[in-house]
Every structure is written in structure tokens, then in C-alpha cells.
N, C-alpha and C positions, 0 to 999 in steps of 0.2 A: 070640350072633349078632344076636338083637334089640336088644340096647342099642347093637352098632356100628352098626347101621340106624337107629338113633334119632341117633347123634352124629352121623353124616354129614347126614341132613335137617337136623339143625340147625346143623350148619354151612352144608350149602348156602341156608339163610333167612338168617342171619349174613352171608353175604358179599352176598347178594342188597339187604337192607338198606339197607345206605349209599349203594348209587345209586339205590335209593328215595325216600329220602330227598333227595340232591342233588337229584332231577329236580323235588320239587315247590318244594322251596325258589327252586331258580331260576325255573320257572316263575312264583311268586310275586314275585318279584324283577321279571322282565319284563314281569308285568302291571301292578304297580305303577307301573314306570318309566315303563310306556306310557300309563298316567294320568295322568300327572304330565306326560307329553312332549306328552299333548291338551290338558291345561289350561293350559300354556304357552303353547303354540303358538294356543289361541284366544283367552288373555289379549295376545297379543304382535300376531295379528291386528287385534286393538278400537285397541292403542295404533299401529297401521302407518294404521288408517282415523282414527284421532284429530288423527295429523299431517298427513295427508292434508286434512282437513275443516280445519284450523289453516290450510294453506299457502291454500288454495283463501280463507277466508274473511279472511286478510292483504291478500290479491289486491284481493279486490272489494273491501272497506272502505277499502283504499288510494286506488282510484280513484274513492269517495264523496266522501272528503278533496280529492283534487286538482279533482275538477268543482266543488267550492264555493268553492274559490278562483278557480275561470276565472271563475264565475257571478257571484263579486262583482267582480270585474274590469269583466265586462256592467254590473252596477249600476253603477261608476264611469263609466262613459260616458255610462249613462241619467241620472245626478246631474251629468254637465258637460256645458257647450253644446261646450267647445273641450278636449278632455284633452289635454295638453302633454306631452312627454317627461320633464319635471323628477315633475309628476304624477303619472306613470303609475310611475316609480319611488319616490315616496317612499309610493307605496300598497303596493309589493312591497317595502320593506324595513320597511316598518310589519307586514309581513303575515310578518317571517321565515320565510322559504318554507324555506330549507336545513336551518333547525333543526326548522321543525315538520314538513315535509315532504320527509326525506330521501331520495335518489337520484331527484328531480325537474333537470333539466337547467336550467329557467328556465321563467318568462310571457314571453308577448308576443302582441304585437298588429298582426296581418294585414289591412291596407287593402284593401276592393272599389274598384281604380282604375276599372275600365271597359272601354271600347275602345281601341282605337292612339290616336285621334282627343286622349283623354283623358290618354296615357301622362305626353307631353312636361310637359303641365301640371305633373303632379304630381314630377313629378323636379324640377323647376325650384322649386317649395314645399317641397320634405324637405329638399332641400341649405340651403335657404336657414337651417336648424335644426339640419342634422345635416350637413358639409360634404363627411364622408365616405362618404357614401351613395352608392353604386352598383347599379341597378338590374337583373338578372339573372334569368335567361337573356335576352339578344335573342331576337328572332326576331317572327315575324307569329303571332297567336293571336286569340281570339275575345274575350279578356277577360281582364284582367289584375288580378294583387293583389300586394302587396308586405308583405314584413314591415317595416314602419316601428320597431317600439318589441319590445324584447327585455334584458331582465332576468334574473339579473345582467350586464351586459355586458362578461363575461373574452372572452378569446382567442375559445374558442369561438364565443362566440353572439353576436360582433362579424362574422365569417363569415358567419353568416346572415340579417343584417340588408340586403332589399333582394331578399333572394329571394323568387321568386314561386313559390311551393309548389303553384299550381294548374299549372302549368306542366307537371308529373309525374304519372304516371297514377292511381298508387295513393294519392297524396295526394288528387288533385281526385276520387276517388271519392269520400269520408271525408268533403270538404268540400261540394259536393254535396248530399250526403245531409243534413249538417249545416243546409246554408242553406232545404230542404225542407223538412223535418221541424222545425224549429224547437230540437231537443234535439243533447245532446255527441253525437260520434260518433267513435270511435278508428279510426285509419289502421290498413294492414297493416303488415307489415315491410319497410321502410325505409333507405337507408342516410343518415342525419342529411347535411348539408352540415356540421355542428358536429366533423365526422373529421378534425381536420387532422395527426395522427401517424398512427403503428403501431397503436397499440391501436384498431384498430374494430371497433366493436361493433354489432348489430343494434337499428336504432331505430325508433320508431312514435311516432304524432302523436293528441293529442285535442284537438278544435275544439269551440266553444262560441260561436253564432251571434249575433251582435250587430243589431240593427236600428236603425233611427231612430227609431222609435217601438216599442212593443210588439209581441212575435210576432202577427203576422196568425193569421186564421182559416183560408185557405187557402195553398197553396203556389204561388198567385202571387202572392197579395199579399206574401208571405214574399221571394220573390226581388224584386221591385218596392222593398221596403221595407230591403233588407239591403242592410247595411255593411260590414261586416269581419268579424274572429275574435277572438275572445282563445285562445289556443291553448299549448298545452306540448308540447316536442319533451324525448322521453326515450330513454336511452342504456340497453340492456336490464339488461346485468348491473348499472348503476349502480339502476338501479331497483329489482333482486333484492335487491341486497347491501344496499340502505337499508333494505329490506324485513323479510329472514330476518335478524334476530339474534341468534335462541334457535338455541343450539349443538343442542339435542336434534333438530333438523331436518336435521342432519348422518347421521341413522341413515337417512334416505327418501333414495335419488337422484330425481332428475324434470329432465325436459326439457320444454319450451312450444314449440308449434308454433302459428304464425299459420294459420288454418283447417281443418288437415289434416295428418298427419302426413308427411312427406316432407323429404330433407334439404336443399330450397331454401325450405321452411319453417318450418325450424329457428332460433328464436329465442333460445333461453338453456340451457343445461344446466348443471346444478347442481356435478357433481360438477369440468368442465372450468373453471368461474368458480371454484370455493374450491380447488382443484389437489387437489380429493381424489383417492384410485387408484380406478382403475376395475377393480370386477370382475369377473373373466371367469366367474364362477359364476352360473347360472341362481337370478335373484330367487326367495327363498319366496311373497314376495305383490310381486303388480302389478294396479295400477288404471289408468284411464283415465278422467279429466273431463273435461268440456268448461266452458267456462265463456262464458258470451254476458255483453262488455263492451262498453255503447255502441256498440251496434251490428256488435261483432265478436267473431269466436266464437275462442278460445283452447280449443286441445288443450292437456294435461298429463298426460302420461304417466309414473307413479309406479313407482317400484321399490323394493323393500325391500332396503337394502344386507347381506348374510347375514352380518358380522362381529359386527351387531348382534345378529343374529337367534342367532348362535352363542353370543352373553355368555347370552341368557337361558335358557339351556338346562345352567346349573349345576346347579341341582333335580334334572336327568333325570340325569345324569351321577354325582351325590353316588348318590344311591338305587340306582344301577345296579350302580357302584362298590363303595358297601359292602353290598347284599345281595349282589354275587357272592364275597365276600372270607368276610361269615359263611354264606353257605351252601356253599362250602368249606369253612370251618372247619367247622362240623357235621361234615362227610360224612369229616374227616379223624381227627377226637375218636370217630365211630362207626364208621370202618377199623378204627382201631389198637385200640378196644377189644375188637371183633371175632375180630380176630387175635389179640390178649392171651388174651382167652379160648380161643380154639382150641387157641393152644400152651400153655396150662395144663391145659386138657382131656388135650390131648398127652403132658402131665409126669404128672397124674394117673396116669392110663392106665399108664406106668414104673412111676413108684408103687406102686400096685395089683400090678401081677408080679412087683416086688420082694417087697413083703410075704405074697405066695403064694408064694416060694421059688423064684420063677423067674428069677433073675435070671443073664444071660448076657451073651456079646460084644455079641449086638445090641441088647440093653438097655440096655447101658451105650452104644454108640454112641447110639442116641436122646435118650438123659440128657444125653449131652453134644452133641447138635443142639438139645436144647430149650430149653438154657442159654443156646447162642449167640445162637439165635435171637431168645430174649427180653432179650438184649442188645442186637441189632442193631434190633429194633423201639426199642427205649427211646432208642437215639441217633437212629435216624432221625425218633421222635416231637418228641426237642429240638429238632431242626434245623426241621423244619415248622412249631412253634409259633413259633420267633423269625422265619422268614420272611414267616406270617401277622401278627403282632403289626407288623412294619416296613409291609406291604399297610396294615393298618388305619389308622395314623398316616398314609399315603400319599393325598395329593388328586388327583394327577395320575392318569386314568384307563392310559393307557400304561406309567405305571412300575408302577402296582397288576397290570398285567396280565405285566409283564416278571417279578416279584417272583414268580408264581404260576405262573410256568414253569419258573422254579430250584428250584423246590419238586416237581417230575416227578421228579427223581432219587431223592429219598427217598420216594418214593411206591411209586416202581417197586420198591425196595431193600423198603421193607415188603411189598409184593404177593410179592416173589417165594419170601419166608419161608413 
């Protein structure tokens, strides 16, 4: 009686066992992964603020570049009594603007005409150089400028020769400020006169104050003293696209907003200019900069596109994968031995009342349950180990977990021996 009270505790520790075992295994398994899934995820962080701090410092460096070509443009007028149109362009093709400074629309050069008084004069001087020079908008105003000289002069920027840019609100704020303050000063959002198709794009303008002599000390000698602009008018995605040319930037969405986020001051959006898809999945990381250029403040609003963010999470997924495949297999190698053992116990046991002379109908009926039984474990052992061994080869998280469901049948078929 006591040795069946001894077999049965140790069968019920036996069977207890293996999902002992599975529980910590996996556990192990999930702590790992979830290590693995932090250090990802704050390595993948550093590189989401790295292209962030790339786009942002493309930005500003770009518009370091294009203010020192307005600024020598300044110097050329401070270097001539009379700058000429012939002049003014072989200084901008000396200066290859398109090649060194991609998605810039052109230079040119905005005359301080005056008053009305003034207007006629001047129209009556530019034609006499340029024949096709028309002056625009009409109208009565306090003071008048024109774009006289604008390079390269295609389609476009032949359009905008002759307009008066103060004319418009959010220009002559920009300008303004410009002939104030004595420094660049970039427009808001704009729609260029240089639109003459379909494709328009959102534009902005940076001025760069010209005098007759030296920037004054104050800001009326400044407007007493001031002349014109040397100024670039830029077309937004054209400026973006010259801009971003590292493909790895394709992993951050971001859109720019002239002062404020809202979508009438919605400047460029990344993914809308390169026809990436947009996704309807909530970013893992989003930032928010602002960037203060020449006197205007840029939002940029960063999103991490999760497609990306999904590739780097192979690590988490290998480790996840193949600990729950071998901590399986453990709990499946220490099932069936389990049971191997119990139904040998079992045979024993036969054995034993054999060899004492007890051998009867229901002895032989067990002999021959014991038989089968340890037949039926040893085929359903096959079949699980080549289910597992196909898992293990298996990279795909899905199909390893498809693989380890077909494997329930012989599971059950063992358990139930």
C-alpha cells in the first residue's frame, strides 16, 4: 500500500514537472525579449532624434548658404556705381546657383522706386533696357518697388519681373523689417507670381537690404539710406527636394508650418511631395521644433513612420520566436519522458504479478494497454519532434506559431495515454 502511495506522488510531481518547467522557460523567454524590445526601441529612439537634428540642421545651413549669396549680390552693388542687367547676370552665373545651391528658384534685385510722383520715371528708364518690362500691380500706394533684375530668367521668373512685392501684405512685412533692421529677413507663406501651371506650390521670400552707402546706425538712417533688395523667391517642395537627398530620411514623416501649426499654414509635407503612403497608424515617436529663420519661426512636426520602426524589431521577434519553440520543446522531451516512465512503471507493476503467479484476464488486459500505449507515445513523440525541428528552421513568427498548433493533436493523444 505504501509503495502505491509512493508511485502515485510521483507521478503526480512527474506530470506537474513539465509545466514547471515551460512556465519558467517562457517567462525567460519574455524577459529577454522585453530587453531586447527596450534596447531597440531606445537605440531606434537616438537614431528617430538623429534624423530629426540632420533635417533641422540641412534647414538652417541651407539658408546660411543662400544669405551669402544675397550678401555678395549687396557687395556687387557696393563694388558698382551703375550694376547693369548684363552684370548682374554674369555675377549669378559665375556664382552657379542651381548646381551649388539646389532647389533655390533664382536672385534678383528689387528697386526702392518711391512715390507715384517717381513711378513714371522709372518705367520709362527699365523699358529703355528691358522693353518688356511691365510694371504691376496698378493702383495708388505709398511707395513703390519693383523687381527690375531676376536670374535665371526661364518662364517663370520672367513673370515676375516688374512686380512690386511690397504691394502684398505678407511680403512687405518681411521687407520692412528687412530695410529696419539692416539683416535677411524671410517672408511667410506665399503663393510666388512664378505659378504659371498646375503644379503650385507654397512659396516664401528672403530679402537682403541694400543701401547707398553702408547699413546706418539707426533705423532711419536705414530707410533714408536704402535702396532695394537682393532677394530669392523659393518654391517649397523645390527647396525640400534639393534639400533631403539621403533616402534614410524617408523613415521620419514631417510637415513645416509657417508660424503655427494649422492647415492654412501648412507649408510642405514630406510624405505628400515624395508620394510616400501615409499611415493611418499612430507614430511610435513624434517631435515638435520650431526653428527661428531670419526672422521667421518654422514649426516642424516629426513623425516616425512605424514601417521603419517595425524592420527594427527583428531581434525581438528572432529571440521570442526561438525561445518559445525551445521552451516547447523542453516541456515536450519532459512530457513524453514523464509518461514513458509512468507506463513502464505501469508494465513493471504487470511484471511483478506475473512473476508472483498472478497472472490473469486483467493482467493480461493491462500488458496489452501498456503495449499500446507505449506505441502510441513513441509515434506521437515522432510527429512532434519533426513539427518542432520544421518551427526551428522557421523565421516567420506566424508560421512558427501555426506549426505549434498542429503539434496540439499529438500532445492531446500523449496526455490522454
Amino acid at each position: 500500500m505504501k509503495i502505491d502511495n509512493e508511485r502515485k506522488q510521483k507521478k503526480i510531481g512527474r506530470s506537474i514537472f513539465p509545466f514547471l518547467v515551460l512556465i519558467i522557460l517562457l517567462s525567460i523567454t519574455f524577459f529577454a525579449s522585453f530587453s531586447i524590445y527596450s534596447i531597440e526601441q531606445q537605440n531606434h529612439e537616438k537614431r528617430f532624434d538623429d534624423r530629426v537634428s540632420k533635417v533641422v540642421t540641412l534647414i538652417e545651413k541651407r539658408f546660411e548658404n543662400y544669405n551669402q549669396i544675397l550678401s555678395g549680390g549687396v557687395g556687387l552693388f557696393h563694388a558698382s556705381e551703375n550694376v547693369t542687367r548684363t552684370e548682374f547676370g554674369d555675377y549669378l552665373e559665375h556664382q552657379n546657383i542651381h548646381d551649388k545651391y539646389p532647389g533655390i528658384q533664382g536672385v534678383g534685385y528689387s528697386i526702392f522706386i518711391g512715390d507715384k510722383d517717381q513711378l513714371s520715371d522709372h518705367i520709362e528708364l527699365i523699358k529703355e533696357d528691358y522693353p518688356e518690362y511691365t510694371f504691376k500691380p496698378v493702383g495708388d500706394r505709398d511707395e513703390y518697388h519693383s523687381i527690375i533684375y531676376l536670374e535665371p530668367l526661364d518662364d517663370r521668373n520672367k513673370n515676375a519681373v516688374g512686380y512690386d512685392m511690397y504691394s502684398q501684405e505678407i511680403r512687405r512685412e518681411a521687407m520692412d523689417k528687412a530695410r529696419m533692421t539692416g539683416v535677411s529677413q524671410l517672408s511667410g507663406k506665399v503663393t510666388l507670381v512664378q505659378e504659371i501651371d498646375e503644379d503650385v506650390q507654397a512659396g516664401f521670400l528672403l530679402y537682403t537690404p541694400n543701401y547707398e552707402h553702408f547699413t546706418g546706425e539707426s533705423s532711419d538712417q536705414r530707410v533714408s539710406d536704402f535702396s532695394g533688395f537682393v532677394y530669392s523667391p523659393f518654391r517649397m517642395n523645390d527647396f525640400m527636394n534639393g534639400l533631403l537627398i539621403d533616402s534614410e530620411l524617408d523613415s521620419v514623416d514631417f510637415m513645416i508650418y509657417d508660424q503655427k501649426v494649422s492647415e492654412m499654414n501648412e507649408m510642405y509635407s514630406h510624405s505628400e511631395a515624395n508620394h510616400l503612403s501615409v499611415e493611418n497608424e499612430k507614430s511610435q515617436f513624434e517631435k515638435t521644433v520650431e526653428i527661428n529663420i531670419y526672422g521667421r519661426k518654422w514649426v516642424v512636426v516629426f513623425n516616425e513612420r512605424t514601417s521603419f520602426f517595425a524592420n527594427d524589431l527583428s531581434s525581438t521577434w528572432i529571440v521570442l520566436g526561438a525561445g518559445s519553440v525551445i521552451s516547447f520543446f523542453m516541456f515536450f522531451i519532459i512530457l513524453f519522458y514523464n509518461n514513458f516512465m509512468n507506463k513502464a512503471a505501469d508494465l513493471n507493476t504487470v511484471i511483478d504479478s506475473v512473476s508472483r503467479g498472478k497472472f490473469d484476464e486483467k493482467i493480461n488486459e493491462k500488458l496489452l494497454k501498456s503495449n499500446d500505449e507505449l506505441g502510441t507515445l513513441a509515434r506521437s513523440f515522432e510527429r512532434i519532434m519533426v513539427s518542432l525541428k520544421l518551427a526551428m528552421r522557421e523565421t516567420d513568427p506566424e508560421v512558427k506559431k501555426d506549426i505549434i498548433n498542429k503539434v496540439a493533436p499529438a500532445i492531446n493523444d500523449a496526455d490522454s495515454e
